[in-house]
Legacy VTK file of the C-alpha trace (Angstrom):
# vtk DataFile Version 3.0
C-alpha trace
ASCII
DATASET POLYDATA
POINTS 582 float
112.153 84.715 118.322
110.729 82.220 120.951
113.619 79.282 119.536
116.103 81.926 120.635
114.578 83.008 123.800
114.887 78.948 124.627
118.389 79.231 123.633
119.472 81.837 125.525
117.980 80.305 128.531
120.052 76.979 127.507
122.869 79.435 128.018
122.032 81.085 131.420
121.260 77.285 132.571
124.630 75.929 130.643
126.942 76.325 133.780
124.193 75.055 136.155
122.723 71.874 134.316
123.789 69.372 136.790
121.860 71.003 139.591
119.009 71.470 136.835
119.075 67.797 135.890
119.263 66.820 139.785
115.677 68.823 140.325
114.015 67.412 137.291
114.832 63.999 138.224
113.430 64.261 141.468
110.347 65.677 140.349
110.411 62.682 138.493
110.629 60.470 141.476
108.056 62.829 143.042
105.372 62.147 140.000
106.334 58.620 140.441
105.502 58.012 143.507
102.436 59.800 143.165
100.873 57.888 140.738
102.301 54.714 142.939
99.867 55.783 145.747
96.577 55.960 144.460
97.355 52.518 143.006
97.895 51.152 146.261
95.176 52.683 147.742
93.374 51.096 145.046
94.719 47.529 145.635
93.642 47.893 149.419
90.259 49.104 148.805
89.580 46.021 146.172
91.490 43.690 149.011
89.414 44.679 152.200
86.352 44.475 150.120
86.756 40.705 149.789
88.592 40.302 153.537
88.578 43.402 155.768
91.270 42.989 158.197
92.742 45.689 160.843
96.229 44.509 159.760
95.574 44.841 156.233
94.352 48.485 156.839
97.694 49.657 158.999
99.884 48.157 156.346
97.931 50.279 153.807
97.883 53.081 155.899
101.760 52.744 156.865
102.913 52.361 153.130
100.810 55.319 152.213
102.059 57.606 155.200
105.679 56.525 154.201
105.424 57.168 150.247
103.875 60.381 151.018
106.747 60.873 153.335
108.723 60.009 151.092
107.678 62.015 148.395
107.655 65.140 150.638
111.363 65.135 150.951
112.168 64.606 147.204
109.771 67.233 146.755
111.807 69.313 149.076
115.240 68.620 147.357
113.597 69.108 143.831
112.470 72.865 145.103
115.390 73.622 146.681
117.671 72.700 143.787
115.722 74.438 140.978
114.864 77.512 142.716
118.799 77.241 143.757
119.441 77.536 139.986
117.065 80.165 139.213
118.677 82.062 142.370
122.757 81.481 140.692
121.348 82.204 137.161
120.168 86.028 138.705
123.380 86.222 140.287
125.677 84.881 137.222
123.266 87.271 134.833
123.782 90.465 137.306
127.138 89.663 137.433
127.208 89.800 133.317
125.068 92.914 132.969
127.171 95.103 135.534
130.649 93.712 133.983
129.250 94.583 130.645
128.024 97.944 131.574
131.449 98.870 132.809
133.182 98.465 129.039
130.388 100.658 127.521
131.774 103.813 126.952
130.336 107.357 128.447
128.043 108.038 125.336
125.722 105.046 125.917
124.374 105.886 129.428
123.091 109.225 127.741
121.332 107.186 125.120
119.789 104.664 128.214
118.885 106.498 131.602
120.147 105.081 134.637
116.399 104.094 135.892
116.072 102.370 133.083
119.094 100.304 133.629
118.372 99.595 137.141
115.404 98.310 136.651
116.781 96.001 133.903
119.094 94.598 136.267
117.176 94.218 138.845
113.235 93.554 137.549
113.772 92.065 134.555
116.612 90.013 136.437
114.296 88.869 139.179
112.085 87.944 136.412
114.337 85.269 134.756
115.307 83.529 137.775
111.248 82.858 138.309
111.825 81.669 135.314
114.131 79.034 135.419
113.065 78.279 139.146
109.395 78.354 139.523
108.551 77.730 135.783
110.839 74.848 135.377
109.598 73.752 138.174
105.505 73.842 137.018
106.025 73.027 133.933
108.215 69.701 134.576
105.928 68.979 137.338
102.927 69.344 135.039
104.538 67.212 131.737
105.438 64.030 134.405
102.213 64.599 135.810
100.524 64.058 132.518
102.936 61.538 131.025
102.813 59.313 133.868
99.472 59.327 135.282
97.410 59.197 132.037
98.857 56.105 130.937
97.777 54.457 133.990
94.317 55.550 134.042
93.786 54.781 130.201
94.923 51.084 131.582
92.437 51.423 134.357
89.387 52.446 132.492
89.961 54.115 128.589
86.272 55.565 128.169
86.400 57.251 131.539
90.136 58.445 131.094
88.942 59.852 127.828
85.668 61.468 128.850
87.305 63.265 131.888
89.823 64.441 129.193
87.910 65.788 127.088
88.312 69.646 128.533
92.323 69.515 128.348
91.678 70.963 124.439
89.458 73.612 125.441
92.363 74.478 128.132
94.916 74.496 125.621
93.066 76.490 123.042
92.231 79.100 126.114
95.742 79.784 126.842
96.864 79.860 123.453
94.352 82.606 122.398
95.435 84.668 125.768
99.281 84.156 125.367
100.153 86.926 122.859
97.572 89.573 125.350
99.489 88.577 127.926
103.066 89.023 126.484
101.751 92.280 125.465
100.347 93.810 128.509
103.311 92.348 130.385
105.905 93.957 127.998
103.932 97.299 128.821
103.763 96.413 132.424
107.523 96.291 132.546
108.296 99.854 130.522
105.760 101.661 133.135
107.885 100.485 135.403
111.288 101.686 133.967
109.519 105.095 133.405
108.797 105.083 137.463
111.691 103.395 138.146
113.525 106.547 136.584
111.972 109.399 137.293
112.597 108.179 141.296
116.251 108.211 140.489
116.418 111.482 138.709
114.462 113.271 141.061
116.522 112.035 144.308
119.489 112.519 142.106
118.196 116.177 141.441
116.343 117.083 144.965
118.425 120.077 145.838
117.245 121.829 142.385
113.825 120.451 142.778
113.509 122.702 146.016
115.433 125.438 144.715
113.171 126.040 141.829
109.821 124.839 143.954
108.740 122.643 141.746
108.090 119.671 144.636
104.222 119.756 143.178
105.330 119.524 139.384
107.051 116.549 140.616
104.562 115.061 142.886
101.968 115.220 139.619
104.315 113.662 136.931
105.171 110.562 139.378
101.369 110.457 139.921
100.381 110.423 136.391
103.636 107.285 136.127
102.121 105.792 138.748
98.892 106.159 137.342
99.900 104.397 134.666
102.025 101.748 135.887
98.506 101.118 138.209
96.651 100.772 135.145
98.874 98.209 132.935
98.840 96.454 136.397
94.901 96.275 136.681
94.815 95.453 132.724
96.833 92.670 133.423
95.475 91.160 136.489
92.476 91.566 134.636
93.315 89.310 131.511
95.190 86.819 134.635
91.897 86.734 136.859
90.235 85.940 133.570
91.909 82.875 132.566
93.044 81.571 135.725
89.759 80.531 137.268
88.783 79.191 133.514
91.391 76.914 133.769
90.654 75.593 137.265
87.049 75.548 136.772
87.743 73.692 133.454
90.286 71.148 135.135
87.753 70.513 138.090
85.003 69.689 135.211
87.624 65.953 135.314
85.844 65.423 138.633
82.740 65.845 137.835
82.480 63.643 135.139
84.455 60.400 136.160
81.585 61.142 139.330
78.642 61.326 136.638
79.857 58.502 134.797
81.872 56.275 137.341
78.536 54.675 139.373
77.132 53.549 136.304
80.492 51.851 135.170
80.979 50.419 138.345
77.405 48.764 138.312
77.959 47.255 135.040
81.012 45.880 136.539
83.423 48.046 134.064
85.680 48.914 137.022
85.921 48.099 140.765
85.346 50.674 143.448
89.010 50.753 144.066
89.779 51.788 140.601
87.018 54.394 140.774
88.875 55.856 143.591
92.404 55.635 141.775
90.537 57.873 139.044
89.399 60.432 141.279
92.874 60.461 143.104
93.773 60.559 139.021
91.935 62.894 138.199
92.672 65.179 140.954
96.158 65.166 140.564
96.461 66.885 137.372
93.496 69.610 138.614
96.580 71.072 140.613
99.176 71.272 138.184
96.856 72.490 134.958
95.017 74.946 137.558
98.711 76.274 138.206
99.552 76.471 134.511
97.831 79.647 134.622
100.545 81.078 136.898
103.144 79.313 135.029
102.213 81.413 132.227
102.437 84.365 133.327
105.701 83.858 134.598
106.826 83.008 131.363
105.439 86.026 129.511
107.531 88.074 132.520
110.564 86.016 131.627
110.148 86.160 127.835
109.686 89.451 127.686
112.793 90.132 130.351
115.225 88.195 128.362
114.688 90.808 125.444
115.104 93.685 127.524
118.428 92.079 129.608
119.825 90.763 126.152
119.674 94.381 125.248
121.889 95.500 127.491
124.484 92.313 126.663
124.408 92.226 123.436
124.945 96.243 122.637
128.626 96.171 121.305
130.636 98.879 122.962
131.705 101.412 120.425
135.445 101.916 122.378
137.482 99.075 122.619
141.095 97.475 121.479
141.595 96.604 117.774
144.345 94.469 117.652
147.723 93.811 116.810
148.010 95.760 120.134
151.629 97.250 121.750
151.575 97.437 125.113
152.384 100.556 126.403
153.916 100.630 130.647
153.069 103.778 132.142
156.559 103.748 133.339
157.899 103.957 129.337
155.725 106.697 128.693
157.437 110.429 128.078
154.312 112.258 127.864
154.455 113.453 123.973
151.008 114.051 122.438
150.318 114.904 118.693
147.072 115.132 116.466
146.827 115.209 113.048
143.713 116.342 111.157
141.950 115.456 114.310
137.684 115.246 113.518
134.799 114.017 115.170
131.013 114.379 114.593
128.782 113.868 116.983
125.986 111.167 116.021
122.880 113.109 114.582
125.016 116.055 114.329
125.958 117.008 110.972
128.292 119.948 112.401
132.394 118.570 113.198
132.828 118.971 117.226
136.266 118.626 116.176
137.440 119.715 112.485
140.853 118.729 111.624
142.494 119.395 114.351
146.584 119.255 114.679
148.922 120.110 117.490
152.192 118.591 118.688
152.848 118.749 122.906
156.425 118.131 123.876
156.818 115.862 127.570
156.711 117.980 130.298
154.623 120.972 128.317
152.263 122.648 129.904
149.132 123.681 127.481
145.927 125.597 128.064
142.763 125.339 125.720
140.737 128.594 126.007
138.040 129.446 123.520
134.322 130.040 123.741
131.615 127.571 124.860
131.076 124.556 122.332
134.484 125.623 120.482
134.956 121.494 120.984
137.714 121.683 123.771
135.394 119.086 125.854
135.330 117.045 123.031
139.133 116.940 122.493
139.861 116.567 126.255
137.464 113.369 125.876
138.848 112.062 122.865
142.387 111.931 123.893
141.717 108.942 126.495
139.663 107.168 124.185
136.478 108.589 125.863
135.547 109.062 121.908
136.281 106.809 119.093
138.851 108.689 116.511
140.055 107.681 113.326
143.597 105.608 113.304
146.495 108.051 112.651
145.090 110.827 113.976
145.686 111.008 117.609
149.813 109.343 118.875
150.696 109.331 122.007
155.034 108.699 122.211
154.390 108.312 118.776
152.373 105.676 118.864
148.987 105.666 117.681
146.063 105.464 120.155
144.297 102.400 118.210
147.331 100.395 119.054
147.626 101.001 122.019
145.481 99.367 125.170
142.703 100.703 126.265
143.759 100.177 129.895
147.451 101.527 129.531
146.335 104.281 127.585
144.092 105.452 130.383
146.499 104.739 132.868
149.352 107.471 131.115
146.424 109.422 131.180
144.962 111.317 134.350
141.637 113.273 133.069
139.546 114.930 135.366
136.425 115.901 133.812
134.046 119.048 134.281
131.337 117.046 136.404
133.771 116.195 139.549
132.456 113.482 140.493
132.954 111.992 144.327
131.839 108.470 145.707
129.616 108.060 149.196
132.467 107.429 150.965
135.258 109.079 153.150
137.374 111.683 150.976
140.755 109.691 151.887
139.026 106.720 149.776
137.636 109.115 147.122
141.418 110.481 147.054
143.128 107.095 146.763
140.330 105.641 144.303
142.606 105.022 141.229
144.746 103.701 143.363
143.270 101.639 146.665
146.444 100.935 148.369
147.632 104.511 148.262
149.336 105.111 151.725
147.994 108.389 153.791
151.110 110.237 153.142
150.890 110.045 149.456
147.050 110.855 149.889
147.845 113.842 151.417
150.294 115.195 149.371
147.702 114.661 146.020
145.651 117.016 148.885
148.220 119.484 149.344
148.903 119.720 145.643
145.624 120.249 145.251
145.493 123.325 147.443
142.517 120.964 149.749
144.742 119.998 152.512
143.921 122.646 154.698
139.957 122.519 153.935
140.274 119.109 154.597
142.061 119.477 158.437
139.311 121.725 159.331
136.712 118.959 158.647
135.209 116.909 161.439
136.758 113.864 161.049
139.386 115.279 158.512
140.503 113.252 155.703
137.686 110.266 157.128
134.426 112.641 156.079
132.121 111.223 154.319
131.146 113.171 151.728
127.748 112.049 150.540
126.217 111.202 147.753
128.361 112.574 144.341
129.949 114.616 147.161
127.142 116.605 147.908
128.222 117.678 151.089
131.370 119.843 149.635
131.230 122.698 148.067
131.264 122.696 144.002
135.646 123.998 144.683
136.095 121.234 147.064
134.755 118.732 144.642
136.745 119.996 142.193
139.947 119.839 144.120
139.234 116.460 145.337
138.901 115.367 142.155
141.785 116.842 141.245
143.892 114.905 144.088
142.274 111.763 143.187
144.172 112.128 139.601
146.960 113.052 141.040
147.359 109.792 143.303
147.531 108.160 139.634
150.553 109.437 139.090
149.997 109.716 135.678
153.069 111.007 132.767
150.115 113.299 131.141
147.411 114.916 133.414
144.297 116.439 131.356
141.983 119.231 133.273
138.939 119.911 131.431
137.479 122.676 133.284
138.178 121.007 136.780
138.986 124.025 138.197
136.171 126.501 137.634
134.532 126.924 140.628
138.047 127.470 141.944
138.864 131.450 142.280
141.641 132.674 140.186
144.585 132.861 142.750
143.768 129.110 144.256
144.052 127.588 140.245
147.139 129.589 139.471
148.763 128.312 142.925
147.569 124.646 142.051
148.937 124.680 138.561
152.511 126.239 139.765
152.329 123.161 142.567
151.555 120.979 139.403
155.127 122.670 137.517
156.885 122.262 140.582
156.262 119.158 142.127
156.049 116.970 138.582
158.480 117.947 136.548
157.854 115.441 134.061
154.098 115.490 133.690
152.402 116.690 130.285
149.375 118.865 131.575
146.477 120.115 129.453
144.396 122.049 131.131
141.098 123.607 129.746
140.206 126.754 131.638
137.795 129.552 130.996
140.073 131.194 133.516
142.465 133.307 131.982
144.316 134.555 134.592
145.148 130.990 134.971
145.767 130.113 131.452
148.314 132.815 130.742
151.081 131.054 133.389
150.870 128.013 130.220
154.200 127.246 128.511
151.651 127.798 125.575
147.979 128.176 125.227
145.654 126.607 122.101
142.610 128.611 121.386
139.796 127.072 119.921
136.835 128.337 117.956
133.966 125.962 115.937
136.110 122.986 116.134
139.786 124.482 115.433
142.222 126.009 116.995
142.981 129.078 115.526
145.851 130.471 117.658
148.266 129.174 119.024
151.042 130.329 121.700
152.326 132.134 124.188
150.446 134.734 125.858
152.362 137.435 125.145
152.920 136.080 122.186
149.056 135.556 121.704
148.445 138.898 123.016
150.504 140.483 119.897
148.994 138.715 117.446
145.468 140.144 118.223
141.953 138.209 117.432
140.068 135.656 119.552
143.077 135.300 122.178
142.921 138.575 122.979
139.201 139.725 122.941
138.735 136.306 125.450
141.584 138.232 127.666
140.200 141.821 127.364
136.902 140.383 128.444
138.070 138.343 131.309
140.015 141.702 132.217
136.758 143.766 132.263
134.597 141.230 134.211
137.844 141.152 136.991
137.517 145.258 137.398
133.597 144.824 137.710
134.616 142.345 140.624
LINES 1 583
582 0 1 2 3 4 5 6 7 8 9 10 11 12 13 14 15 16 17 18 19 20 21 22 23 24 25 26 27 28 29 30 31 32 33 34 35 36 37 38 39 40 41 42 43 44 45 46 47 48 49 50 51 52 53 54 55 56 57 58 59 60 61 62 63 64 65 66 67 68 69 70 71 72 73 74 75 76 77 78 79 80 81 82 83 84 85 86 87 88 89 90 91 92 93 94 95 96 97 98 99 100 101 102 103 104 105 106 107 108 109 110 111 112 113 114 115 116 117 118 119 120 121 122 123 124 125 126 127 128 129 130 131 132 133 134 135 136 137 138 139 140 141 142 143 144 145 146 147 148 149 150 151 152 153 154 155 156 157 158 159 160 161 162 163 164 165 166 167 168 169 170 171 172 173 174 175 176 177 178 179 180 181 182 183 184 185 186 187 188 189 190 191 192 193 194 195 196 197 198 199 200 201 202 203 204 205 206 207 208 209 210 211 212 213 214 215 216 217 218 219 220 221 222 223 224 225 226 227 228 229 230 231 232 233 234 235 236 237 238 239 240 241 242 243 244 245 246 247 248 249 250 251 252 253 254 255 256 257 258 259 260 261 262 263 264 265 266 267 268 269 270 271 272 273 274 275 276 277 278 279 280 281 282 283 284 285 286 287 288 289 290 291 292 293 294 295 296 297 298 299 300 301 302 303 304 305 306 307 308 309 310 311 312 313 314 315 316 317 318 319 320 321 322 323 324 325 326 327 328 329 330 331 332 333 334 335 336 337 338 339 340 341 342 343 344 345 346 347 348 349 350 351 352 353 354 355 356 357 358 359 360 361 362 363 364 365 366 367 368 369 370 371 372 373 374 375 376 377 378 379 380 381 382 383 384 385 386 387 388 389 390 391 392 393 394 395 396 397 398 399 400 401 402 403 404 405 406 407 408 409 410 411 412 413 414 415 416 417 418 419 420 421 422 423 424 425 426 427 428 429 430 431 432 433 434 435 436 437 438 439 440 441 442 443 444 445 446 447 448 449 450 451 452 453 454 455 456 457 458 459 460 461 462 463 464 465 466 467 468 469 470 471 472 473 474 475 476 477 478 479 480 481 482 483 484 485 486 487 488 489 490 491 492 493 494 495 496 497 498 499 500 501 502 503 504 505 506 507 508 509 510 511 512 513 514 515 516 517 518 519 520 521 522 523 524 525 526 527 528 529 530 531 532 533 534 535 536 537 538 539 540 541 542 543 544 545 546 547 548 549 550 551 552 553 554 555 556 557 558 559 560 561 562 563 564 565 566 567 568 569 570 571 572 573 574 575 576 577 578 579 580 581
């Protein structure tokens, strides 16, 4: 697991390795120069201790101040390129997730909340570019640091070196026994926060119903018991971090103490001079710093490590809808509008009842069908399945003959216009909402997609008219205006078949018969399916399907329907009664 956690950072870093390689080598020239310094401190110490001289001092003094110069500004280009990558690698990866999340089809942001998500995207995210900015950073800092300044002070002195050494195993051993904990409490750390993360966005999503119902302290408790526990992983793992942290500094500053214990005595027996005493200390104090801050790096690893499972998650779930070639292409501009299913069935997953059970019809171009039936007959499930909003068998569902399979996904969906029972709106101006499908939609076609959409006139009486913004999911219409918004937005499209699946019930009887005889009229050519539990409406249909437990069990005209008796007409002698009680 860790082998591919490195390789999957090899392939966030892949397009960005020349920038990588560019900050690495300047740490390198950093580290260099740092372990150049204390050596020629150490040269000037042994120097003026033979022959002081002011000169001697400046020059020392001078080449020091200019090194460290020096090294400050490769220091500055190393930082800025790696945290650089780190910032294009959250960028590139956000860029991935969101594209990715756009070919998943409608069934796998019920399985993963939208909080969830989010916070994938963004936390986890932001957690991976620490990652590959800040930990590169440490740990290359920390390897040069080792590799280049331990070789010089085994040259200097090798019983010293090794002596003030001699805690580096300890070190290792400590954060080896605390890395799993760590990984652990982390991974827990970042699930609190998902669970937070979305029960914020449900609850702002859902605010209106929160108030309705008074439940504003049922809501106030469950974020505090979230919170509660998101504050607890937090404490747990500060805890465990506040732990070994100070271990390892206090450890690492043990160096100092020992090349101090042991150096005098050395010195006296003439082991070292004074000015390689100092170059240990300078040594010795240079990798305090970077194993003090392995601690940190650490835990920015665990964050990363455990991010890169959750983000690969997301990028590696397949989507269940896509093409399957040899595709045909199919130009929205070819298409008559002819729809037929044969022995159309789909199951649910985890239900062992058919949604849809064998389901046939055949709809000439230019027909004009209503589904009726009672609630969970499947006519949802159909509506969805003929865009490809469901995976289906091949050879059950053709469109001009053709069967869906082989046709693309995006010309499909462009023949077909479906407006679905949850009317959707963007936080934007209805005009853009309107033209959505289609962003270069001029205001005059706009408006007519409004005026066959019986909205026109709601619309004029608005403020600022087809320019309103209407909120959040359109929360500032009423449920019939977002409906009929909706509905203009899929009529913008254009589209040869236009599928309704319940669009219009929160539209009175009168304004959906007047909208579907402005449908008849002004697109002559346009298949429409329209799935009403309005019956009023449905009985102006050149035919109407009626669907019960998965089937459809009648099939016809009204009157036609009427005749025959059964589910057709105990639907219509209902709807009858409830109109009279109105």
């Amino acid at each position: 697991m860790a082998r591919s956690r490195l390789q999957k950072l090899g392939t966030y870093l892949g397009p960005h390795w020349p920038k990588a390689a560019l900050g690495v080598g300047a740490l390198f020239l950093v580290n260099l120069l740092g372990v150049w310094i204390p050596l020629l401190i150490r040269d000037g110490i042994d120097e003026l201790q033979v022959a002081f001289s002011y000169d001697r001092v400046l020059y020392y003094a001078l080449m020091v101040f200019v090194l460290a110069t020096v090294m400050w500004g490769i220091r500055m280009v190393s930082r800025i390129t790696l945290f650089g990558v780190g910032r294009q690698v959250e960028f590139d990866l956000k860029q991935r997730i969101f594209e990715h999340l756009l070919k998943m089809e409608p069934a796998y942001f019920s399985r993963n909340t939208a909080g969830e998500l989010i916070s994938r995207a963004t936390s986890d995210v932001d957690n991976i570019r620490r990652l590959l900015g800040f930990a590169i950073l440490s740990l290359a800092n920390t390897a040069f640091a080792y590799a280049l300044t331990i070789p010089v002070m085994l040259s200097i002195s090798v019983r010293l070196t090794l002596i003030s050494l001699v805690v580096y195993p300890v070190m290792l051993v400590l954060v080896q026994s605390f890395s799993n904990r760590l990984r652990q409490e982390q991974m827990e750390l970042q699930e609190r926060l998902s669970r937070l993360s979305d029960l914020i966005q449900e609850d702002m999503s859902g605010i209106a119903l929160i108030k309705i119902y008074a439940q504003e302290e049922n809501e106030r408790q469950a974020f505090q018991r979230l919170n509660h526990d998101l504050l607890k992983a937090n404490l747990t793992l500060s805890k465990t971090r506040n732990t070994l942290f100070p271990l390892l500094g206090g450890l690492a500053s043990i160096s100092l103490l020992v090349i101090l214990a042991t150096g005098a005595g050395t010195i006296a027996q003439g082991g070292i001079t004074v000015g390689d005493f100092v170059a240990l200390l300078l040594y010795v104090e240079r990798l305090v710093f970077p194993t003090a801050l392995l601690g940190f790096t650490i835990t920015a690893y665990q964050r990363g490590e455990v991010s890169i499972d959750r983000v690969e998650a997301i990028l590696e779930a397949e989507p269940k809808i896509q093409d399957h070639p040899p595709l045909v292409p199919l130009p929205v501009t070819a298409v008559d509008g002819r729809l037929e299913a044969r022995d159309l069935s789909y199951t649910y997953p985890g239900s062992e009842t058919p949604s849809l059970d064998r389901v046939s019809f055949s709809i000439a171009p230019g027909e004009r069908i209503a589904i009726v039936g009672p609630i969970g007959s499947g006519k949802s499930t159909l509506a969805n399945a003929l865009p490809r909003l469901l995976e289906v068998e091949p050879g059950q569902l053709k469109i001009d003959n053709r069967d869906v399979l082989e046709v693309p996904l995006q010309d499909l969906r462009r023949a077909i216009a479906y407006v679905p029972q949850d009317s959707f709106l963007f936080s934007t101006s209805i005009q853009n909402n309107i033209r959505y499908g289609v962003p270069l939609t001029d205001f005059g076609e706009v408006q007519y997609a409004a005026k066959q959409a019986q909205m026109d006139a709601e619309i004029q009486n608005f403020p600022h008219q087809y320019d309103t913004i209407v909120g959040e999911r359109g929360i500032t219409l009423s449920g019939g205006q977002r409906q009929r918004t909706a509905l203009a937005r899929a009529l913008v499209i254009d589209a040869p078949i236009l599928v309704l699946d319940d669009a219009l019930s929160s539209v009175d009887n009168r304004t959906a018969t007047a909208i579907l005889n402005a449908l008849s009229e002004g697109t002559q050519q346009k298949t429409v399916l329209f799935i009403s539990h309005q019956m009023s409406a449905a009985a102006t249909a050149d035919r109407i399907f009626v669907m019960d437990q998965g089937r459809i069990v009648q099939m016809g005209t009204h009157s036609d329907l009427l005749a025959q008796g059964g589910l057709y007409r105990e639907l219509w002698e209902q709807h009858q009664l409830e109109a009279e009680l109105h």
